[in-house]
N, C-alpha and C positions, 0 to 999 in steps of 0.2 A: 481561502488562505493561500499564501504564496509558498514555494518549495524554498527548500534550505538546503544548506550543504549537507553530507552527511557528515555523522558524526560515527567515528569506524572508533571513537576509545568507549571505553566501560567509566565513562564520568560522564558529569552534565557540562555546558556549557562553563561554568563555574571551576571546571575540574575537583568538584566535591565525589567522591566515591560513596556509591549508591550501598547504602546498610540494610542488614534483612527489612526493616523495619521501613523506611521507604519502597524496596519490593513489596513487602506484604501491603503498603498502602495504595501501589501503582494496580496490586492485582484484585483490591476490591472492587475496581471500576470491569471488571471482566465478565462478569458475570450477566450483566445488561446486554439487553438483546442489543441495543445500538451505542457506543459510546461518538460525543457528539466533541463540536471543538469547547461547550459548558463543560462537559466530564475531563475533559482535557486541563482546561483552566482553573476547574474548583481544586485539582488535582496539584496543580502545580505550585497553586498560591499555597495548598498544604504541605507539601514539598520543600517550599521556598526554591522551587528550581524554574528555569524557564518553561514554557508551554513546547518549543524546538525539544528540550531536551528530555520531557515525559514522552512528546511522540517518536522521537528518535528511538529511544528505550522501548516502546510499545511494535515498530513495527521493526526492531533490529530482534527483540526475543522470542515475540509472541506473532505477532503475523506473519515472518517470515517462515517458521516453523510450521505452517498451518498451510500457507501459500503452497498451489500447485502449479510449477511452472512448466509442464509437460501436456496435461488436457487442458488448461488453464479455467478448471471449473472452480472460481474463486467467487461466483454469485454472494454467497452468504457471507464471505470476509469484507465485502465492500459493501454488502448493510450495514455490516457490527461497524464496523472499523469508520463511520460516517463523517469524521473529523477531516478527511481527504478525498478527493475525486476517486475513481477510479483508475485513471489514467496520472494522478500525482502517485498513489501508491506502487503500481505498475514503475513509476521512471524511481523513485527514493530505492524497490527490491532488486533494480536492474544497473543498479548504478554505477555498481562494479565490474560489470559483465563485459565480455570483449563484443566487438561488434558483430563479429559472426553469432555470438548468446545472444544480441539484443536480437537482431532478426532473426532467429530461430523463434525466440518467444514470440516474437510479433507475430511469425506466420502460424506458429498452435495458437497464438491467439486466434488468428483468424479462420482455421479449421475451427478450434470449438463455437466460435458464431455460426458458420456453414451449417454445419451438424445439424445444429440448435434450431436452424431456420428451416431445415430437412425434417426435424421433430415435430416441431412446434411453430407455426404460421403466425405467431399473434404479430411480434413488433418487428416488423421489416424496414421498416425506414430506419430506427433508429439502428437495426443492425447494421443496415447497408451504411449508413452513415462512419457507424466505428470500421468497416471495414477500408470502405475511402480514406480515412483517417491513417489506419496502418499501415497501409499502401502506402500516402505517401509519406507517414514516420520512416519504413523502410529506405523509399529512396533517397530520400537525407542522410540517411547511415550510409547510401553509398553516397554519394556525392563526395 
């Protein structure tokens, strides 16, 4: 799935104001160890709201609040949360951030991979890869 703008009001796309009763339907899907872009869609045609506008609401309340932007030990948010990359949720939580936040995160990102690969040997490629990656996400924030 492709990213979207953000949506920074407390309405859907529709500008319909979200009722307990749509929260309490958005937060049955929470409980599932992974919600998928199906939990997303079954969600939204129950809603009648767009699929942008349940995930918007999902990672403006609920995963941002969860999110650690400091160790950046977010493993287990980017199982559950399986409807987006790792790296779309990463740029949707940062998207307001001044460039000096965006590279700060980037570079705790890439401590807590170091760390990780200092603990734990198993997946080095794929580490070294997202590190490459930040790298040069960084230098495009300077450019």
């Amino acid at each position: 799935m492709t990213s979207y703008t953000s949506d920074t009001s407390d309405t859907s796309n529709s500008y319909k104001l979200w009722t307990r009763t749509d929260i309490f339907t958005l937060e049955s899907i929470l409980d599932k160890k992974k919600i998928d872009l199906n939990d997303i869609k079954n969600i939204a045609n129950r809603l009648k709201r767009t699929e942008n506008a349940v995930i918007s609401r999902l990672l403006k309340y609920y995963v941002a609040n969860q999110f650690n932007f400091v160790t950046c030990d977010n493993e287990k948010i980017y199982k559950k949360f399986c409807f987006y990359s790792e790296k779309e949720i990463d740029t949707h939580l940062t998207n307001n951030f001044t460039k000096k936040a965006k590279i700060n995160f980037k570079l705790h990102k890439i401590n807590y991979i170091v760390i990780n690969l200092i603990v734990d040997n198993n997946d080095c490629h794929n580490s070294y890869e997202k590190v490459i990656e930040l790298v040069n996400e960084i230098k495009e924030l300077n450019n």
